[in-house]
N, C-alpha and C positions, 0 to 999 in steps of 0.2 A: 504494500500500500504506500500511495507515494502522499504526503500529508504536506503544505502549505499552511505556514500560520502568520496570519497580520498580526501583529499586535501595535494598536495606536499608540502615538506619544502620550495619548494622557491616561490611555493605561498603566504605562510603566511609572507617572507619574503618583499612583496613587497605589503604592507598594502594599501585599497584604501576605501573610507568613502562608505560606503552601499554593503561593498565587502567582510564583517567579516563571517567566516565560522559558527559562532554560533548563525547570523541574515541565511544565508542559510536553518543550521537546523531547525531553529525555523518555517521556511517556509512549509519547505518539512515535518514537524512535525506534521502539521495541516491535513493531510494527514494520517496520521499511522506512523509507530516506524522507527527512523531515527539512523544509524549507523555510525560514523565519525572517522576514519583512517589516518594513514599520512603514511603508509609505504607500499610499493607494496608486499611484500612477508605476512604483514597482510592482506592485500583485499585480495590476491589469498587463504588464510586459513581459512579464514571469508566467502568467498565463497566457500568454500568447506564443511564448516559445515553446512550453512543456506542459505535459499532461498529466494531472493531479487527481487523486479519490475523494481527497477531503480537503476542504477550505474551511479551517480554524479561525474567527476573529474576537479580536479579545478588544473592548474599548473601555473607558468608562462612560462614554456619549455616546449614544448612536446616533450620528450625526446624519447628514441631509449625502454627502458625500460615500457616506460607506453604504448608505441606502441604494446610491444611485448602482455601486459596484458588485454590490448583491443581483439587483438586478440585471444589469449588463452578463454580468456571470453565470445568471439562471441559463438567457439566451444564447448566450452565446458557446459555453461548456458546462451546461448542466451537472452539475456533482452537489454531493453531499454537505453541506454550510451547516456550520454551526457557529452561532455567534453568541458570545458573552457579552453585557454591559449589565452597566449600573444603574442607567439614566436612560430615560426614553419617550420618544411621545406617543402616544398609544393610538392615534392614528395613521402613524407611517407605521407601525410593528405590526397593526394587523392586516395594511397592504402587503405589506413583503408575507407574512402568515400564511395567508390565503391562498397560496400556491401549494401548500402543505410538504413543501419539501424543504423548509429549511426548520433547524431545530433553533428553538431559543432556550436561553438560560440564563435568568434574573441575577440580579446580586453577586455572588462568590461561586465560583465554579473552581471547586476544590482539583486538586489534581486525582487524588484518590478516587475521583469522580470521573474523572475525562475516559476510560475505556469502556464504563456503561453506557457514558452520555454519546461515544462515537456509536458504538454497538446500535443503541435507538437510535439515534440518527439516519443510519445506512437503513435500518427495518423502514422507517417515515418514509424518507427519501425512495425510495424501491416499491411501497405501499403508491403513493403521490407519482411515480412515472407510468406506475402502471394502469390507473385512475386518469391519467392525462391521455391515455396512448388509447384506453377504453375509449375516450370522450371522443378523441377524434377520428377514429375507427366508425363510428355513429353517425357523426358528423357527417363524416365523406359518403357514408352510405344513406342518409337523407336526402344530401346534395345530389346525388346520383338518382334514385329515385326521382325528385324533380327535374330535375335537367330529361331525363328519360317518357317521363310523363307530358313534359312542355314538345318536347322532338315529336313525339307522339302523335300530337294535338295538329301539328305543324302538317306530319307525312298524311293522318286521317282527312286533311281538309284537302286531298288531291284525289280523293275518294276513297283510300283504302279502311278496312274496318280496324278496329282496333287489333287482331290479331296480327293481321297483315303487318300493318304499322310496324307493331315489335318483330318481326322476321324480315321484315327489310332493312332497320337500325342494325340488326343483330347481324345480319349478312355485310353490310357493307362495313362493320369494327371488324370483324374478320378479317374482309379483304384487306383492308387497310393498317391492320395488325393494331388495331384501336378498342381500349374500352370504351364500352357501353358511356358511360360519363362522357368520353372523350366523343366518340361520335355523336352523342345528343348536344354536346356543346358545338360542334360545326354545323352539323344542321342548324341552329340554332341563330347562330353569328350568320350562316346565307340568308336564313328567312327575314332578319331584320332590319327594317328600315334607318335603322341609324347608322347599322353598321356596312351597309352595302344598299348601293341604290339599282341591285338587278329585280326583276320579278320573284314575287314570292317561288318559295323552294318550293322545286318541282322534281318527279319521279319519272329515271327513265326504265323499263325494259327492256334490258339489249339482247340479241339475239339467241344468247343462252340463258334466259332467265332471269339474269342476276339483275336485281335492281341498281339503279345508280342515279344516289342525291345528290342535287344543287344542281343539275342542267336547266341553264338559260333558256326555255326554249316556255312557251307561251299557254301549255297544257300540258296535261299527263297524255308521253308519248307510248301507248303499249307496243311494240314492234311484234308482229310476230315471228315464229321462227320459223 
């Protein structure tokens, strides 16, 4: 485990017996190679060259600043945060919260404490990706369904019935090596007047059957074979 720890200037400022950043290390060390930092524009550069498990910070403020690098950090290498402070405004903590992947920990964060509090952490953090991963797993399969149901709408109004509709969407992501999502999004983008000023999407039959959307052509052309 490769572990990163801030610890603020006014951290160190405000000394407390079992509370030394170099009994921290020494902790999180027994573990694998431990990183230790005191300036946010270093962690954000130190993250940007190397790849960390855990993100430790220790302040006595939680200021607007380390707020900001939490969150930069969520987005951009997601990992495991745990953060101590003393002091806090209770509604910036329960924005950063609300993601449920970072741990906090009020007042004194004992070292004798720091391998349960990483242990919960990793469980939260892994709880919270996977709850994230769910949500948008749902998400894209909503959007899919609608997008599928609006293409639908679009192929039905050249006369075909609703069956029809979905086996010629479903034939031409085929061809086209395209999800369902994906080709109800092109259909989609030709039928629209904002985004294209040709006649509404239209339906060809080429001479082996296969359907084929977006031809410019002024009706549903059936060809036969």
């Amino acid at each position: 485990m490769r572990s990163l720890i801030f610890c603020d200037s006014s951290f160190s400022a405000v000394p407390v017996v079992d509370c030394e950043v170099v009994q921290y290390q020494a902790c999180l060390a027994a573990f694998g190679h431990v990183t230790v930092l005191t300036s946010v524009s270093q962690v954000e550069q130190r993250l940007h060259q190397q790849t960390f498990d855990t993100l430790l910070i220790l302040t006595d403020t939680l200021h607007a600043q380390i707020q900001a690098l939490i969150q930069r950090t969520l987005t951009s290498k997601p990992m495991v945060i745990v953060v101590n402070a003393k002091t806090w405004q209770q509604t910036a903590l329960t924005e950063l919260l609300d993601c449920g992947r970072i741990t906090f920990i009020p007042e004194i964060l004992s070292v004798n404490r720091l391998t349960s509090v990483i242990s919960l952490a990793q469980a939260r953090f892994d709880a919270a990706s996977k709850t994230l991963a769910d949500f948008k797993r749902l998400d894209d399969e909503i959007r899919s369904i609608k997008l599928l149901s609006q293409a639908k709408l679009i192929v039905m109004a050249q006369g075909f019935d609703e069956t029809k509709a979905h086996q010629i969407i479903q034939q031409q992501a085929m061809q086209k090596g395209l999800s369902l999502a994906q080709m109800s999004a092109q259909i989609i983008a030709v039928a629209s007047p904002q985004k294209s000023q040709v006649s509404p999407v239209t339906i060809v039959m080429s001479k082996d059957g296969a359907p084929h959307v977006g031809a410019v052509i002024p009706k549903v052309d059936m060809l036969s074979s």
